[in-house]
GUTI-144054 format. One record per atom (N, C-alpha, C): y, x, z; residue in three letters. Coordinates in steps of 0.001 Angstrom, whole numbers, padded with zeros to 6 digits, always signed. Each point is the difference from the previous one (the first is absolute). Example, Ala and Ser with C-alpha at 12.3 -4.5 7.8 and 13.67 -1.06 7.14 Angstrom:
! GUTI-144054
-005690+013190+007800Ala +001190-000890+000000Ala +001200+000900+000000Ala +001050-000350-000720Ser +001190+000820+000060Ser +001090-000770+000730Ser 
***
This chain:
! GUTI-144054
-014843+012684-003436Unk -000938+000983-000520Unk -000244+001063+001076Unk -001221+000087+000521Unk -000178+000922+001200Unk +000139+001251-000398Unk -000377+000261-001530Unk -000233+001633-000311Unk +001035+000460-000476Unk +001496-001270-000068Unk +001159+000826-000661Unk +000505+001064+001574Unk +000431+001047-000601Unk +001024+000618+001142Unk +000958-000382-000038Unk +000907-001060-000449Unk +001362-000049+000199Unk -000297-001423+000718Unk -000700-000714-000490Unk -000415-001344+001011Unk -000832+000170+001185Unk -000346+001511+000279Unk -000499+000284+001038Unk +000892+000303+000753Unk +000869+000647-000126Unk +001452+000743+000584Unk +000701-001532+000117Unk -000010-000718-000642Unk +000755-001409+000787Unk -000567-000376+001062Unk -001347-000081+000336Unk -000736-000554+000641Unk +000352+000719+001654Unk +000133+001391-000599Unk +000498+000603+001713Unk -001426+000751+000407Unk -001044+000253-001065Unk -001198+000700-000338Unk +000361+001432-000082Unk +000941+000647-000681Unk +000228+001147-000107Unk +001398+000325+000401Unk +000382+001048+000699Unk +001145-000076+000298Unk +001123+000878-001457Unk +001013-000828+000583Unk +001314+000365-000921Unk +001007+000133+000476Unk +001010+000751-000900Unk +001175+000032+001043Unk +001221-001308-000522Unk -000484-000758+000130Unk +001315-001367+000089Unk +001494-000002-000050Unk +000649-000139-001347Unk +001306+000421+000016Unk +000610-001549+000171Unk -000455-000873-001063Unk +000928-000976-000038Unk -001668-001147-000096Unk +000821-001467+000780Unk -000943-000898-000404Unk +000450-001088-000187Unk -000500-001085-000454Unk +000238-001475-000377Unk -000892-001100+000171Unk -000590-000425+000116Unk -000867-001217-000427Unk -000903+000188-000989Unk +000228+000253-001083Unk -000651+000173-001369Unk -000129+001750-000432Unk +000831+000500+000721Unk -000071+001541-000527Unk -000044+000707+001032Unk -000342+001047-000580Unk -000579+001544+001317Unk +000975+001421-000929Unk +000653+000316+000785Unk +000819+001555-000461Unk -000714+000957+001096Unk -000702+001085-000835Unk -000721+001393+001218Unk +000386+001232-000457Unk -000243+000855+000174Unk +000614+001500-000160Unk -001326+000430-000715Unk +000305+000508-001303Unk -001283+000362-000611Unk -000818+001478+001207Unk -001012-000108-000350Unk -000666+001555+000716Unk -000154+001092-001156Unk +000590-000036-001551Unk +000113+000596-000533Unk +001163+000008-001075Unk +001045+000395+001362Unk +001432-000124-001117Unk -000068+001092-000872Unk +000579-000797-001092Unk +000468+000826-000836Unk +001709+000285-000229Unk +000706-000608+000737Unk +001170+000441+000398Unk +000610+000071+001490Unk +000984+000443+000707Unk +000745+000180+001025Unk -000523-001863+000887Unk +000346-001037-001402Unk -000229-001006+000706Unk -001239-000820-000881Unk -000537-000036+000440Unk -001407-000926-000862Unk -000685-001057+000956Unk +000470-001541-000586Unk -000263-001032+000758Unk -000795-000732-000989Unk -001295-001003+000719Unk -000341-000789-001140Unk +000213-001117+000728Unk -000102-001208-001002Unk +000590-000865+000420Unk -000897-001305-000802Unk -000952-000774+000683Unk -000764-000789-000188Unk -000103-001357+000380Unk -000764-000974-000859Unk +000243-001297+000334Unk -001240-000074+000560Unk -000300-000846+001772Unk -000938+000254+000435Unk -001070-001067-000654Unk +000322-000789-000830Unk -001070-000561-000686Unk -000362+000620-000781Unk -001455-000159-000822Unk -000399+001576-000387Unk +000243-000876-001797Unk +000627+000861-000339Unk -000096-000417-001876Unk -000374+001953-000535Unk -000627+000087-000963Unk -000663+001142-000525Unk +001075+000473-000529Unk +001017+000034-000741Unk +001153+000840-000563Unk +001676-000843+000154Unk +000924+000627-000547Unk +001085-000714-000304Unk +000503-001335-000465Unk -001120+000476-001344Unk -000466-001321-001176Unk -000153-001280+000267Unk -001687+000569+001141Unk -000340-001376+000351Unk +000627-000716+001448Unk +000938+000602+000441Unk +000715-000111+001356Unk +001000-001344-000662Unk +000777+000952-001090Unk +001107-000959-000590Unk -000632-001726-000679Unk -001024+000571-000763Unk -000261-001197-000973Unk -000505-001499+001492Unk -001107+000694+000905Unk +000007-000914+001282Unk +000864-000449+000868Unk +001029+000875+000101Unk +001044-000640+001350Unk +001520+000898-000422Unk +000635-000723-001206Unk +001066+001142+000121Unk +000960-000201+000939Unk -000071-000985+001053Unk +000934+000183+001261Unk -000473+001360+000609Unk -001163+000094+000080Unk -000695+001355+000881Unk +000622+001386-000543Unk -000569-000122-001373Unk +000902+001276-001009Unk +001794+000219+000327Unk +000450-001098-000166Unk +001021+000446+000449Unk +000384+000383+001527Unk -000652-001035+001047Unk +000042+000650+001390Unk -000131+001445+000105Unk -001138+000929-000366Unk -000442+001019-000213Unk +001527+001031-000227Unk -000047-000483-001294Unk +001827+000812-000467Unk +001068-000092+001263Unk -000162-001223+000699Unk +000801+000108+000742Unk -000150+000606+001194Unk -001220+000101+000297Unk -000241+000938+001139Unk +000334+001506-000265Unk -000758+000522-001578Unk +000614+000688-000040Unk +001204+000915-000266Unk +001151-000370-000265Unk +001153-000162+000059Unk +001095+000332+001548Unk -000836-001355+000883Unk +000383+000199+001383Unk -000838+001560+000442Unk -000969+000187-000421Unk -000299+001444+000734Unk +000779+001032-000369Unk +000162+000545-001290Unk +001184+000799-000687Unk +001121-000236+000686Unk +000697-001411+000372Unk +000822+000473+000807Unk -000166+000157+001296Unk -001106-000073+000888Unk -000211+000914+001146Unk -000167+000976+000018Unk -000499+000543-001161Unk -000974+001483-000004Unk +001872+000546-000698Unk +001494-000628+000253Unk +000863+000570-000289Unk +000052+000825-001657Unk -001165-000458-000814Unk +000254-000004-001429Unk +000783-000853-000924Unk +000632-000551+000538Unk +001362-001247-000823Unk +000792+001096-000670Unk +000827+000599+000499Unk +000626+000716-001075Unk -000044+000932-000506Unk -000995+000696+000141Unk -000565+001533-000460Unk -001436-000559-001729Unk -000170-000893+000026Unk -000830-000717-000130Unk -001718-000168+000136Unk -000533-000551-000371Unk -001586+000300+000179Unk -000817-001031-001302Unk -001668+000215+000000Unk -000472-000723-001080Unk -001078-000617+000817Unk +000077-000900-001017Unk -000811-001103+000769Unk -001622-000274-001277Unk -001177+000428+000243Unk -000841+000241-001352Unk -001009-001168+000392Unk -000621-000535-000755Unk -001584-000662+000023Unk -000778+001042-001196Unk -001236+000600+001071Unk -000973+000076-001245Unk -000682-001389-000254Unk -000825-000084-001561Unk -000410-001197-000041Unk -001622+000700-001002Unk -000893+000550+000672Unk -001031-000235-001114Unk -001016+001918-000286Unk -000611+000347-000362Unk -000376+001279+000026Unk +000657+001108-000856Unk +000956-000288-000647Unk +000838+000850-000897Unk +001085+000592+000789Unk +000295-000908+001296Unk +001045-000149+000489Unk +000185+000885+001437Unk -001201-000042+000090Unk -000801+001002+002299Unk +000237-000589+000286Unk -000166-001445-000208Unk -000470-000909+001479Unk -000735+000346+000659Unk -000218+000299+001167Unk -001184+000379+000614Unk -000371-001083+001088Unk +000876-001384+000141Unk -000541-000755+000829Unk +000450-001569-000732Unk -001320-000658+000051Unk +000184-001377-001121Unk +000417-000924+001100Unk +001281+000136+000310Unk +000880-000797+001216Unk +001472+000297-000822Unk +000261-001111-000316Unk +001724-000321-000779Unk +000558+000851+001161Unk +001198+001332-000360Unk +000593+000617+000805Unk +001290+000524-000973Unk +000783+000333+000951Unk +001069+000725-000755Unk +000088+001045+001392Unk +000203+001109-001236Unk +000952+001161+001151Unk +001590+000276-000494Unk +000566-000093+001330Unk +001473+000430+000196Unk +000091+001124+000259Unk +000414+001140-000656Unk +000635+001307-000450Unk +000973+000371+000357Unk +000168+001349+000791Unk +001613+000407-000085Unk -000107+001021+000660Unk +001312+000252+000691Unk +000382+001430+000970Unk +000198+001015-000613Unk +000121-000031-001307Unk +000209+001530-000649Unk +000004-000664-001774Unk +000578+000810-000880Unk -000374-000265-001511Unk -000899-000402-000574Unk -000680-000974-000502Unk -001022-000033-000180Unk -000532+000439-001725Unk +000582+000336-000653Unk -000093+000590-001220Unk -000249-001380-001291Unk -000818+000425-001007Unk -000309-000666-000863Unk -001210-000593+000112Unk -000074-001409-000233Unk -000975-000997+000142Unk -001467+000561-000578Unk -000253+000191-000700Unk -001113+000449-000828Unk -000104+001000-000503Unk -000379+001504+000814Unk -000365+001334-000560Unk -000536-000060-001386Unk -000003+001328-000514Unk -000150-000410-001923Unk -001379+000791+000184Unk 
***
């Protein structure tokens, strides 16, 4: 998809900052953390959410987890801990229809869902 940005950012179209990579997945440093450490972590084939990532290739879905996992423990969040989120949909702030998860950490991160 030429007009996704996250399949553009695979492509080597836009630059990113490259934490971790694989074959199938891309880990970058968000440009708008929202914590100390904010990584996203994408499968460079383009699937539109979580949902449809899993139901098409759940080897990929799980690769994904595992990438991000290995970044937490680079980014030295293993034992302090960190969160690992998918938005999935407009209720949610997705703001980019590219299956992603962000890895969280470096500080407390409070309660999941403000009231």
């Amino acid at each position: 998809m030429t007009d996704c940005l996250f399949c553009r950012i695979v492509a080597g179209e836009i630059p990113s900052t490259r934490v971790h990579e694989t074959d199938d997945v891309l880990a970058f440093r968000d440009i708008n953390p929202k914590a100390p450490v904010h990584v996203l972590v994408i499968p460079k084939a383009h699937h539109d959410d979580v949902a449809a990532m899993a139901a098409a290739d759940p080897g990929l879905a799980g690769a994904v987890l595992a990438v991000a996992g290995a970044v937490a423990a680079a980014e030295g969040l293993a034992e302090s801990g960190f969160r690992v989120l998918f938005n999935t949909g407009p209720d949610s702030g997705m703001e980019v229809a590219h299956a992603h998860a962000h890895v969280l950490g470096g500080r407390p991160l409070g309660a999941m869902v403000g009231r």
